[in-house]
C-alpha positions in Angstrom: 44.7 -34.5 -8.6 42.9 -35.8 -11.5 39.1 -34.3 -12.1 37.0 -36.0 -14.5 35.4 -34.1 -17.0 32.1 -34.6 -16.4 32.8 -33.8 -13.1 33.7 -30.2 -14.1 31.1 -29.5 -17.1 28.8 -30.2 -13.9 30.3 -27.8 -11.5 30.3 -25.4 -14.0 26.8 -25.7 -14.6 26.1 -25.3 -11.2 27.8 -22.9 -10.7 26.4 -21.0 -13.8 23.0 -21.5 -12.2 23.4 -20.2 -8.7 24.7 -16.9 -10.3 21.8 -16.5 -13.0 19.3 -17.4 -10.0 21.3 -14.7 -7.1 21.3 -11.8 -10.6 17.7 -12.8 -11.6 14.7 -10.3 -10.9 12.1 -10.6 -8.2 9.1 -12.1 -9.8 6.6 -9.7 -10.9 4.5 -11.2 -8.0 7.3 -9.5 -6.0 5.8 -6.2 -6.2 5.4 -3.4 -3.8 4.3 0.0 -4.6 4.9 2.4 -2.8 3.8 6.7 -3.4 4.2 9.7 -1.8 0.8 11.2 -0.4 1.0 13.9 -3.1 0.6 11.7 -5.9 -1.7 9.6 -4.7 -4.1 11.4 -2.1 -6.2 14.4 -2.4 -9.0 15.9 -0.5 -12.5 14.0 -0.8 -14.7 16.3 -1.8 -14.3 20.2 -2.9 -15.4 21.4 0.5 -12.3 20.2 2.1 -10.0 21.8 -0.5 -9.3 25.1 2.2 -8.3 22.8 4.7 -5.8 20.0 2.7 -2.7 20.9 1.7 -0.4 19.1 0.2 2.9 19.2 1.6 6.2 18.2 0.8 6.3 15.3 3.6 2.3 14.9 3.6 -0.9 15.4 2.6 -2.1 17.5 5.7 -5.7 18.8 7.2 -4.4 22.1 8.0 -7.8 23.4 9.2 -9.7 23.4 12.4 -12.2 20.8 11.7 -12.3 17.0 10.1 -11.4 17.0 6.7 -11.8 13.4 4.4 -8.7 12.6 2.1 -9.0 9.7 -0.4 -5.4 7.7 -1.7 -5.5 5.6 -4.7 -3.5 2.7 -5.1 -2.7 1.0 -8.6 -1.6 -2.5 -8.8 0.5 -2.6 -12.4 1.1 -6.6 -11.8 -2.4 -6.7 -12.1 -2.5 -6.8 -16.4 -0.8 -10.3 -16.3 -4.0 -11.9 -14.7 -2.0 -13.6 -11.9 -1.2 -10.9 -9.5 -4.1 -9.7 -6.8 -3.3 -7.3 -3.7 -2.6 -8.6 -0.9 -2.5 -5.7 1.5 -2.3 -1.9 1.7 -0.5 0.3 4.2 -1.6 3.8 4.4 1.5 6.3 6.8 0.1 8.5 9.0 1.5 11.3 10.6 0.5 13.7 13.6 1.9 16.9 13.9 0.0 18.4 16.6 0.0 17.7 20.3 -1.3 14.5 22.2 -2.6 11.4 20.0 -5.2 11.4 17.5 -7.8 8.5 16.2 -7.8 8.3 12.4 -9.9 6.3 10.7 -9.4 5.1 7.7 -11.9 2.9 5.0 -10.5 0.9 2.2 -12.4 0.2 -1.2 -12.2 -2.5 -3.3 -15.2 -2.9 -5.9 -13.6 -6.0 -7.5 -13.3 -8.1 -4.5 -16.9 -9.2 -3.9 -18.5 -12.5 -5.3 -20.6 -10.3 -7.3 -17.8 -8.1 -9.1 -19.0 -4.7 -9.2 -20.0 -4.6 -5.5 -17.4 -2.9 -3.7 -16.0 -4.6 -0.4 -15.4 -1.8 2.8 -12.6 -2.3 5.8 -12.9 0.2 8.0 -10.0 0.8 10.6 -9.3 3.1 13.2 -5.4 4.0 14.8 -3.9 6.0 17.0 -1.5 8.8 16.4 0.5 9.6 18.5 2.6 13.6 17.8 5.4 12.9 15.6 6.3 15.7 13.1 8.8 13.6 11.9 7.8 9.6 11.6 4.5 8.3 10.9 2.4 5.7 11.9 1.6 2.7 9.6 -2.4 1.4 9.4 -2.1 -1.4 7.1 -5.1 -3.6 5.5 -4.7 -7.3 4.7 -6.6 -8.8 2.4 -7.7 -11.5 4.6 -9.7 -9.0 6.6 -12.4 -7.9 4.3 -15.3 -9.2 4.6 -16.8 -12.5 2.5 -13.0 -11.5 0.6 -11.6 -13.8 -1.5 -7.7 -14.5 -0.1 -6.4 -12.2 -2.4 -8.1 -9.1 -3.7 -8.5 -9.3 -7.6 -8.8 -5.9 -9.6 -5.7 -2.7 -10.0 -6.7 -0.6 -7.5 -7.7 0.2 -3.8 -8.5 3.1 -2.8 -8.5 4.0 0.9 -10.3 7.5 2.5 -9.5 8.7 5.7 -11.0 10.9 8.2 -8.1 13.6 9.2 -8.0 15.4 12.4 -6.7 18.7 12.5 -2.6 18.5 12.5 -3.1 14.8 11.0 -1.9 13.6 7.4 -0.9 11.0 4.9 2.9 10.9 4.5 2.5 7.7 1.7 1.2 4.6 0.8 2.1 1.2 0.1 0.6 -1.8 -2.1 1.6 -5.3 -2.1 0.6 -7.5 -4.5 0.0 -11.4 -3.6 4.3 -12.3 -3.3 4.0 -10.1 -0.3 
């Protein structure tokens, strides 16, 4: 069987394509960060330092009464100019008996019309006991209030209201791709 030349040079190229496009990297707009609670949570205020400890698998009220942790998320696709948040999930985990409410409030001051005045989104889930899992509480961008679809700015922070036995195991930032 005879195959023309220009037949081949073109399968080739093709072919050559499909393998740079299935090797190539997700676009930055691809990005999800994800961090442990210990990097990226700690206790609100010094008053709450006795009862937050940070553990290996969780930030963690340890006392007897409410403590508030805050997580900060950075958004490194955010330096190009094109990137923006899309949503946050903050892990939760329960290691005491029966479920817990947490609520949780997420920040972002670059969000508003007037940039500078932060936007709140204030959440509340239950928890049930888990030592082991967590429970996911995630914030879309869409739900903010007067938000733009996408969140502009680096960062969102998020500060949570732990029960006793309750804690952050990690949190997650997408960025507009996701």
């Amino acid at each position: 069987m005879h195959i023309p030349p220009g037949r081949i040079a073109a399968a080739l190229a093709i072919a050559a394509a499909a393998c740079a496009a299935a090797v190539a990297p997700l676009p930055a707009s691809a990005l999800r960060i994800a961090s442990h609670a210990t990097a990226a949570c700690q206790s609100a205020l010094p008053v709450f330092d006795t009862q937050i400890r940070k553990r290996p698998l969780a930030v963690q009220n340890e006392g007897d009464s409410n403590a508030f942790v805050t997580c900060s998320m950075v958004n490194p696709a955010a330096t190009s100019g094109i990137n923006r948040i899309s949503s946050a999930t903050i892990h939760l985990q329960n290691v005491r008996s029966g479920t817990r409410s947490i609520s949780c409030t997420a920040v972002n001051s670059m969000a508003a019309p007037d940039p500078g005045t932060p936007l709140y989104l204030t959440k509340t889930v239950s928890v049930p006991r888990d030592a082991e899992g967590s429970t996911a509480l995630e914030f879309s961008s869409a739900e903010f209030p007067g938000s733009p679809l996408l969140l502009p700015g680096d960062s969102l922070s998020v500060s949570c209201q732990l029960q006793p036995g309750t804690g952050v195991t990690s949190t997650v930032l997408f960025n507009n791709a996701n």
